[in-house]
Backbone as XML, in Angstrom:
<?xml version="1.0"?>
<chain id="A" units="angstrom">
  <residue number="1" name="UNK">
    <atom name="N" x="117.009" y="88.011" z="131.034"/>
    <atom name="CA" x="117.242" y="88.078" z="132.449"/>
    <atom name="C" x="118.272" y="87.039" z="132.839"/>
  </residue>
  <residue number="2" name="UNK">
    <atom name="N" x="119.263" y="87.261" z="133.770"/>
    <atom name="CA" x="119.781" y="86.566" z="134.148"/>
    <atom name="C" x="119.522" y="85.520" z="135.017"/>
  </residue>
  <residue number="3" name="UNK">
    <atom name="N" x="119.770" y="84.104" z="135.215"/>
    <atom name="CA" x="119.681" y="82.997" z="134.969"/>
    <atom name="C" x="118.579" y="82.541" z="134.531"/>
  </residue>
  <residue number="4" name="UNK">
    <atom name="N" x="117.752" y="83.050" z="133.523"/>
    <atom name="CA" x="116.536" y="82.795" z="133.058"/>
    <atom name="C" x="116.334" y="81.772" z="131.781"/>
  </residue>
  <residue number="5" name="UNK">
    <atom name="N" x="115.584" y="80.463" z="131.928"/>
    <atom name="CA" x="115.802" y="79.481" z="130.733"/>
    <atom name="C" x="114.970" y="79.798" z="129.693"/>
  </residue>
  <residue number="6" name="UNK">
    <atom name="N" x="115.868" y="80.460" z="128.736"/>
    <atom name="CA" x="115.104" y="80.704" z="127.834"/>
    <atom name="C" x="114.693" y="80.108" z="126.547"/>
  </residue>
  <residue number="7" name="UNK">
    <atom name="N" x="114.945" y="78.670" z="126.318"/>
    <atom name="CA" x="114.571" y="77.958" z="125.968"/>
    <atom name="C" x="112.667" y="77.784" z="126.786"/>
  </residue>
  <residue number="8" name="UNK">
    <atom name="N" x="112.533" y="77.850" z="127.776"/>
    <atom name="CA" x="111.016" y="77.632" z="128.223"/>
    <atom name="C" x="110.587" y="78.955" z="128.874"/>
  </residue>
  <residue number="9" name="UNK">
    <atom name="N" x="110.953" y="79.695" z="128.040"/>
    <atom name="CA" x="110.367" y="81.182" z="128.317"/>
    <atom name="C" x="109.274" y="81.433" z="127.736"/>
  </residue>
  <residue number="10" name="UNK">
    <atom name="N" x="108.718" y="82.553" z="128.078"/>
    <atom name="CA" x="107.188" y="82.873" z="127.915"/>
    <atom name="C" x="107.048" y="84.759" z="127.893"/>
  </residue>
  <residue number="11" name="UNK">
    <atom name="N" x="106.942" y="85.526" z="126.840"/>
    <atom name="CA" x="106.746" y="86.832" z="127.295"/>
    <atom name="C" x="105.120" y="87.325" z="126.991"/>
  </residue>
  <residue number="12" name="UNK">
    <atom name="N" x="104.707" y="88.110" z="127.554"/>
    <atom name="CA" x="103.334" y="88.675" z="127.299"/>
    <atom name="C" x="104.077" y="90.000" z="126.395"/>
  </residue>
  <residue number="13" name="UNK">
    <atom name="N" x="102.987" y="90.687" z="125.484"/>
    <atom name="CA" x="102.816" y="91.851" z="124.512"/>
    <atom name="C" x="102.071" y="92.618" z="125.766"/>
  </residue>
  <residue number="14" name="UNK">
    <atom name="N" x="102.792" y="94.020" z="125.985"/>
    <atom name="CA" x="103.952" y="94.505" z="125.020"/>
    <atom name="C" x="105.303" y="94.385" z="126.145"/>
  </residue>
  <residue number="15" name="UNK">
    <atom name="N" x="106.016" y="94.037" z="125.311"/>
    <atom name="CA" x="107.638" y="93.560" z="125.945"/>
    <atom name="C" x="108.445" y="94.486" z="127.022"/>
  </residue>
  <residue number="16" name="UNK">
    <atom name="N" x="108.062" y="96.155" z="126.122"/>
    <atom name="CA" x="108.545" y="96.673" z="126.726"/>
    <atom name="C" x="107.494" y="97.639" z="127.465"/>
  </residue>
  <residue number="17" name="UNK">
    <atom name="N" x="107.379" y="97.985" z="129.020"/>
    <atom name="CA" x="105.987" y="98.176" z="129.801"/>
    <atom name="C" x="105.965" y="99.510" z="129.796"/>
  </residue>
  <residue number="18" name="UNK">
    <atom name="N" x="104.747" y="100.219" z="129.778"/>
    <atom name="CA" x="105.123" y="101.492" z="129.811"/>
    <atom name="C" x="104.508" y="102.175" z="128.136"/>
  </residue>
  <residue number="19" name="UNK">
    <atom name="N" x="104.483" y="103.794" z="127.927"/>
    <atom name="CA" x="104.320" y="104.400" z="126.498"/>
    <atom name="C" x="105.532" y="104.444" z="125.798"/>
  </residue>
  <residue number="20" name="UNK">
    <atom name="N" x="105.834" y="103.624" z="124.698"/>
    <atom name="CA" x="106.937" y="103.210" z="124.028"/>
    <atom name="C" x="105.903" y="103.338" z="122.720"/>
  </residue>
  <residue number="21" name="UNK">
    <atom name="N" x="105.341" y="104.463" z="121.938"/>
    <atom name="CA" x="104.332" y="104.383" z="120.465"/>
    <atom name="C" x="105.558" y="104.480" z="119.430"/>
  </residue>
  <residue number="22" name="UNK">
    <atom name="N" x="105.579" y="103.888" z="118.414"/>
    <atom name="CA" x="106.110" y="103.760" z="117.327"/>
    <atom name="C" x="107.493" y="103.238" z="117.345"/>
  </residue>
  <residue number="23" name="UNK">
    <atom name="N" x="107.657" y="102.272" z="118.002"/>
    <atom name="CA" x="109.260" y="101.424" z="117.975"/>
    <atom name="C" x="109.704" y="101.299" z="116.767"/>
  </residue>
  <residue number="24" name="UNK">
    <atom name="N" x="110.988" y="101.290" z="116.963"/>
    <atom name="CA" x="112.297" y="100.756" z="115.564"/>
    <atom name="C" x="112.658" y="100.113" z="116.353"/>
  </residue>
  <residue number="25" name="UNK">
    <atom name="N" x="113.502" y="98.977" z="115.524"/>
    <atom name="CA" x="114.407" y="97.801" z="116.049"/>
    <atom name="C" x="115.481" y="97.788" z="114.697"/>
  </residue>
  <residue number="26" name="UNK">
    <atom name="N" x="116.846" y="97.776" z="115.521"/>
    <atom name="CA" x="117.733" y="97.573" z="114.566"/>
    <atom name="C" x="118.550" y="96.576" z="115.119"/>
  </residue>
  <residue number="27" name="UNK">
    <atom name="N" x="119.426" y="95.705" z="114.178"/>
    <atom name="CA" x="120.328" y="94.243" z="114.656"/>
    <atom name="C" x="121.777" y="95.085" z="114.560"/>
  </residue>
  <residue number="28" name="UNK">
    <atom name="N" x="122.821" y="94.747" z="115.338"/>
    <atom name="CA" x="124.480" y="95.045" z="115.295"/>
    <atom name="C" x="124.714" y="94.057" z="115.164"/>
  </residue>
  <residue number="29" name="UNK">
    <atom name="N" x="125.304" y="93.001" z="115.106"/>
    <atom name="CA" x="125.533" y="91.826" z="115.684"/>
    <atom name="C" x="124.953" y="91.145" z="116.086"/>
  </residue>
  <residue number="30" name="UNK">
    <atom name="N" x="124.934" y="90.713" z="117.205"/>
    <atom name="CA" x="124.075" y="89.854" z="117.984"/>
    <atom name="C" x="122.975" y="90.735" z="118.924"/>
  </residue>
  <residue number="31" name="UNK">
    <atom name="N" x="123.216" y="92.146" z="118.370"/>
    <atom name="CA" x="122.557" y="92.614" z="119.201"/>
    <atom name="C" x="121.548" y="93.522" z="119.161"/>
  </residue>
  <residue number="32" name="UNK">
    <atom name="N" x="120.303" y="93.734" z="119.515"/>
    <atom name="CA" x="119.166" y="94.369" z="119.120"/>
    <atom name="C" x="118.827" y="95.787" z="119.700"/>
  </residue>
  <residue number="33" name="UNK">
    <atom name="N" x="118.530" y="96.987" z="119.234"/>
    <atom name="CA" x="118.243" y="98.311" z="119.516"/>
    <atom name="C" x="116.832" y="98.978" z="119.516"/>
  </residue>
  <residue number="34" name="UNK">
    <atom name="N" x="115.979" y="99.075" z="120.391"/>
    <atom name="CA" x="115.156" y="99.312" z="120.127"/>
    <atom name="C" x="114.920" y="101.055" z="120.608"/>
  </residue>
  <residue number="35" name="UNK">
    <atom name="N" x="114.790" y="102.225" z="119.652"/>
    <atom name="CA" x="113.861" y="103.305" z="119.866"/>
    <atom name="C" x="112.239" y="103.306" z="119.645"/>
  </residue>
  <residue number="36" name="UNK">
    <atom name="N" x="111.703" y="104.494" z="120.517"/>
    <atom name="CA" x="110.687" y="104.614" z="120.809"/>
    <atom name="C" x="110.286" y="106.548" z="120.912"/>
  </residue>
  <residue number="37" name="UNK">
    <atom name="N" x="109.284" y="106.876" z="119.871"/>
    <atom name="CA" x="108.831" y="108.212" z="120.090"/>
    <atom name="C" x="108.700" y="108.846" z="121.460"/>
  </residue>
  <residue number="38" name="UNK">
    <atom name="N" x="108.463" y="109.522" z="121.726"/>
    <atom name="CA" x="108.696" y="110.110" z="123.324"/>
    <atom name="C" x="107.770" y="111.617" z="123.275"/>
  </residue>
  <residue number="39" name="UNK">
    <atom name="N" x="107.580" y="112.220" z="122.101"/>
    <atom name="CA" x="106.649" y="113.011" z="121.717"/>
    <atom name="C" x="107.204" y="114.292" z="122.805"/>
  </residue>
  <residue number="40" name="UNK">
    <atom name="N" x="106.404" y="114.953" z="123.529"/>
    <atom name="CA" x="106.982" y="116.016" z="124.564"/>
    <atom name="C" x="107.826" y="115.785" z="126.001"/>
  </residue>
  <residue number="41" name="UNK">
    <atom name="N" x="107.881" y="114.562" z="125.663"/>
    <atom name="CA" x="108.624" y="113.959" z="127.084"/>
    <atom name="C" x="110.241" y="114.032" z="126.792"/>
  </residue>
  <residue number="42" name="UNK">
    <atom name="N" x="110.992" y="114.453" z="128.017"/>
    <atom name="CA" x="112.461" y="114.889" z="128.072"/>
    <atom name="C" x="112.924" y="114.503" z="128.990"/>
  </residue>
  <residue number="43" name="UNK">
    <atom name="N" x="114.221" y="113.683" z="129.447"/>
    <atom name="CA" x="114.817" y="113.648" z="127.701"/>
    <atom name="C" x="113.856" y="112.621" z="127.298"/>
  </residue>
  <residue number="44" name="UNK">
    <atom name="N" x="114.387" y="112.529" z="125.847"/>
    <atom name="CA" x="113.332" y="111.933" z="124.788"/>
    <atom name="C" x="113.986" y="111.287" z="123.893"/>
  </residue>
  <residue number="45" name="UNK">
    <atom name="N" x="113.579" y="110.477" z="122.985"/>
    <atom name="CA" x="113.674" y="109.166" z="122.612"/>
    <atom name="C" x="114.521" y="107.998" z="123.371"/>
  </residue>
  <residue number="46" name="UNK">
    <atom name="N" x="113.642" y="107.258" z="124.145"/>
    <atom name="CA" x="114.114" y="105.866" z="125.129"/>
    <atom name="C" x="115.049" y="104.873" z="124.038"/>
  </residue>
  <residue number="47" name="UNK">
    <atom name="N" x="116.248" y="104.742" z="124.131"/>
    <atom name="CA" x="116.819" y="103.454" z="123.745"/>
    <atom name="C" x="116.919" y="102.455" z="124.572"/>
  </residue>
  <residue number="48" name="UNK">
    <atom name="N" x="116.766" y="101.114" z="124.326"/>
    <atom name="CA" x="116.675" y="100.199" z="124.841"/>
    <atom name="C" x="117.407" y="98.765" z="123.990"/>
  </residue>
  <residue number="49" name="UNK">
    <atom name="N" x="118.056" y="97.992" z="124.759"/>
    <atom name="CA" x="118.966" y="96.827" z="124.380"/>
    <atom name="C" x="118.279" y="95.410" z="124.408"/>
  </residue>
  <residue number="50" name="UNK">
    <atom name="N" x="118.307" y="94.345" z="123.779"/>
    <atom name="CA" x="118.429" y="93.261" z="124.044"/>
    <atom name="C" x="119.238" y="92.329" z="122.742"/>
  </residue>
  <residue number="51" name="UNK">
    <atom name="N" x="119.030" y="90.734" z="123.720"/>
    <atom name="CA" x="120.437" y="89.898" z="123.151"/>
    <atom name="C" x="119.372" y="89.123" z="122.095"/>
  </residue>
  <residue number="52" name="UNK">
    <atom name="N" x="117.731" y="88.580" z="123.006"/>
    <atom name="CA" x="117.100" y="88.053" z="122.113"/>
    <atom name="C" x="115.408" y="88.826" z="121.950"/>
  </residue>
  <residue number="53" name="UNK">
    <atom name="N" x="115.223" y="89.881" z="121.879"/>
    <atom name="CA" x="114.250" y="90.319" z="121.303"/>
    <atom name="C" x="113.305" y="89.976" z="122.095"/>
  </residue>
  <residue number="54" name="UNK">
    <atom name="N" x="113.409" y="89.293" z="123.291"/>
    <atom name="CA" x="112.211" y="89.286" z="124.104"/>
    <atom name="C" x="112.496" y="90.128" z="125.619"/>
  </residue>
  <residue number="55" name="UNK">
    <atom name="N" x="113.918" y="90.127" z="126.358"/>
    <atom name="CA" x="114.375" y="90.569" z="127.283"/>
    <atom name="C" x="115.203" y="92.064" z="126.873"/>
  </residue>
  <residue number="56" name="UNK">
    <atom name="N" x="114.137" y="93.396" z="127.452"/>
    <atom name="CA" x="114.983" y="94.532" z="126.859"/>
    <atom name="C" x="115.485" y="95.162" z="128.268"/>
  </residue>
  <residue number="57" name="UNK">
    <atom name="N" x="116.347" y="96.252" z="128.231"/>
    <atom name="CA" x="116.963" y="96.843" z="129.288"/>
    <atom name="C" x="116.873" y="98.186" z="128.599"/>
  </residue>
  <residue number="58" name="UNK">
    <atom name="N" x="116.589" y="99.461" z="129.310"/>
    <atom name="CA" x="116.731" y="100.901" z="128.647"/>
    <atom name="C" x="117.801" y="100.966" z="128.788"/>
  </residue>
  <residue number="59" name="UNK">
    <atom name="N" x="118.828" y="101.587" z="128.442"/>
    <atom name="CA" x="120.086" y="101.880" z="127.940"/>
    <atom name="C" x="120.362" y="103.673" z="128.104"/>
  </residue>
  <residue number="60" name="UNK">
    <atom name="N" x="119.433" y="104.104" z="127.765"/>
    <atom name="CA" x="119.690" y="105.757" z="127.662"/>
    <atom name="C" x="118.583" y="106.370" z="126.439"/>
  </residue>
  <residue number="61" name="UNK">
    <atom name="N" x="119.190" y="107.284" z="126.168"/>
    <atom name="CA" x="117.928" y="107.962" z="125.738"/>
    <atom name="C" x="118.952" y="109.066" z="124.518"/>
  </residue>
  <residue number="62" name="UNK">
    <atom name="N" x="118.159" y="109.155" z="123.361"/>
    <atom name="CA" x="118.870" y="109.737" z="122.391"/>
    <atom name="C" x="119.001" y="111.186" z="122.415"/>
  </residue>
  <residue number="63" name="UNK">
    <atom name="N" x="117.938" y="111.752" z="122.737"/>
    <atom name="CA" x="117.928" y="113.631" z="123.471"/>
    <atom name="C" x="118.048" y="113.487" z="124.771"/>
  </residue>
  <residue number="64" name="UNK">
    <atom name="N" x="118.830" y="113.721" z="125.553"/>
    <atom name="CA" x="119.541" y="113.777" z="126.819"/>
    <atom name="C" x="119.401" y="115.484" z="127.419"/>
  </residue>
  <residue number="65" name="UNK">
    <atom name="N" x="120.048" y="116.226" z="126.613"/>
    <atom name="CA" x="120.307" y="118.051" z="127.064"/>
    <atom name="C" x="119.425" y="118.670" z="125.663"/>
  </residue>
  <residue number="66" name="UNK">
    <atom name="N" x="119.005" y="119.452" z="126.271"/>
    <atom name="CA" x="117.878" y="120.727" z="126.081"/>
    <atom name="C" x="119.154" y="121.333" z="124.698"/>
  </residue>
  <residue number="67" name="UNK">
    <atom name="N" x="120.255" y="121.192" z="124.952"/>
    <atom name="CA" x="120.764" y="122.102" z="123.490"/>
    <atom name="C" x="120.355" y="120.855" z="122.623"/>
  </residue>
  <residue number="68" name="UNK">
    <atom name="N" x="120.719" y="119.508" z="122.532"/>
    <atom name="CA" x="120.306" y="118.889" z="121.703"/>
    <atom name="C" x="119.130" y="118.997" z="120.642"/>
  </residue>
  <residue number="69" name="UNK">
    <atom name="N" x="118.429" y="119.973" z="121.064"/>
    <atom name="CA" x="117.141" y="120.162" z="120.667"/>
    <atom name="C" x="116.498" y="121.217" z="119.469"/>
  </residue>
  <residue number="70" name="UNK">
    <atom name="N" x="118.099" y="122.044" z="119.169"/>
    <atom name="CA" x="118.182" y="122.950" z="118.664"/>
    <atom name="C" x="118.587" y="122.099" z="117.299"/>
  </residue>
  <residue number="71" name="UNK">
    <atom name="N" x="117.938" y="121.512" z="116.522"/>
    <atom name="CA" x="118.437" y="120.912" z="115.182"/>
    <atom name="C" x="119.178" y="121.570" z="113.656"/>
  </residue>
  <residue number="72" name="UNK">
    <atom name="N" x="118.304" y="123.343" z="114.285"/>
    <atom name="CA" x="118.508" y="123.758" z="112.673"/>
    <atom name="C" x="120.739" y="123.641" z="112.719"/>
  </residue>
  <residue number="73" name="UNK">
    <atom name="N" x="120.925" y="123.432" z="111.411"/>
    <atom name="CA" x="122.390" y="123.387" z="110.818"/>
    <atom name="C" x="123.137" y="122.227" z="111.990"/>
  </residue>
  <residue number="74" name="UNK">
    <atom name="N" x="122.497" y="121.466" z="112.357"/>
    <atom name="CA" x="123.329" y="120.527" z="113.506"/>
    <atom name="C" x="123.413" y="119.091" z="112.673"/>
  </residue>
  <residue number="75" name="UNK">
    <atom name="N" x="122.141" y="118.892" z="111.512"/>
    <atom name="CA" x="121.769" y="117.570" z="110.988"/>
    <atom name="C" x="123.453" y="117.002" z="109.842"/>
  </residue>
  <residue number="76" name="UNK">
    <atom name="N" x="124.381" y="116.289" z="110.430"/>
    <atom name="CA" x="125.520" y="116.103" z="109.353"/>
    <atom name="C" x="125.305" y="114.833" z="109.182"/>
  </residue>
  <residue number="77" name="UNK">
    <atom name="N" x="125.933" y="113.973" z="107.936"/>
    <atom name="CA" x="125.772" y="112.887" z="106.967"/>
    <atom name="C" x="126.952" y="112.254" z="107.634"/>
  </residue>
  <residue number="78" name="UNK">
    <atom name="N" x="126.867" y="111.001" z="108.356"/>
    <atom name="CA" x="128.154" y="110.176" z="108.622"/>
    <atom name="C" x="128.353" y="109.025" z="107.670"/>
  </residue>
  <residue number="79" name="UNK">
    <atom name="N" x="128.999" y="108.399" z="107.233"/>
    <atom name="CA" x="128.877" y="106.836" z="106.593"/>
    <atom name="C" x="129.084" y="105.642" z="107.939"/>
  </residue>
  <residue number="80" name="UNK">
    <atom name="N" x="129.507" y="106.170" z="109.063"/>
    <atom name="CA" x="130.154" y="105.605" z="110.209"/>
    <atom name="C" x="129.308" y="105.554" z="111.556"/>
  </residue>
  <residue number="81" name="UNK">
    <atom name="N" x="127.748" y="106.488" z="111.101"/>
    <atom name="CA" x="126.966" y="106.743" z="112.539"/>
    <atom name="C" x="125.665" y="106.265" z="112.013"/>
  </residue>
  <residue number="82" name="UNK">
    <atom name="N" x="124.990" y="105.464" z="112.891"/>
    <atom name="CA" x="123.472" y="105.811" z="112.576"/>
    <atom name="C" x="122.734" y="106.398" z="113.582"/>
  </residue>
  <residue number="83" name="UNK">
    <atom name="N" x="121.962" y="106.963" z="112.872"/>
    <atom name="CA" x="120.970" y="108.266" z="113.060"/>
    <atom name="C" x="119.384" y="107.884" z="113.223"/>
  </residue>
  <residue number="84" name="UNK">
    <atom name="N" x="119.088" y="108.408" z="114.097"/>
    <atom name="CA" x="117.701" y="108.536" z="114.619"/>
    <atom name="C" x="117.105" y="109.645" z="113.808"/>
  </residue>
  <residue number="85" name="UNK">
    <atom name="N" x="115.923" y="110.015" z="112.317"/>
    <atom name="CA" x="115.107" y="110.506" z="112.017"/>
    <atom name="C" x="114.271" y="110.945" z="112.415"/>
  </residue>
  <residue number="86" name="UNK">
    <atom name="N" x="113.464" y="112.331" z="112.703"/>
    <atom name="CA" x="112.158" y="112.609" z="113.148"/>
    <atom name="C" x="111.722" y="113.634" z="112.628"/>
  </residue>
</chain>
């Protein structure tokens, strides 16, 4: 949060509020990614950002449009993308 000292910060479990079951967290840089199952809820899978793993922001969401949803022959191999599994 902004102007927040986070040196004498304090978070309660769970970080992020709300049904978020089965999180991933991945690092870029300095910077942290967190997905979350979403099960029948649309759009579906919540992404969410933070700088230190305690302060997250949703960001967007990995199924956005109803064609997205259609997987058969859509699944391609990047060396350059990462990919959300389900």
């Amino acid at each position: 949060m902004k102007g927040q000292n986070h040196e004498t910060a304090t978070f309660k479990n769970p970080i992020v509020s709300g049904l978020h079951p089965d999180p991933s967290i991945c690092r870029v840089g300095n910077d942290y990614y967190l997905v979350a199952s979403s099960f029948e809820w649309f759009p579906g899978i919540p992404v969410f950002h933070s700088k230190d793993l305690m302060y997250w922001q949703q960001i967007g969401y990995v199924l956005n449009r109803p064609s997205q949803l259609q997987m058969k022959d859509r699944l391609k191999h990047s060396n350059s993308r990462t990919c959300t599994c389900y």
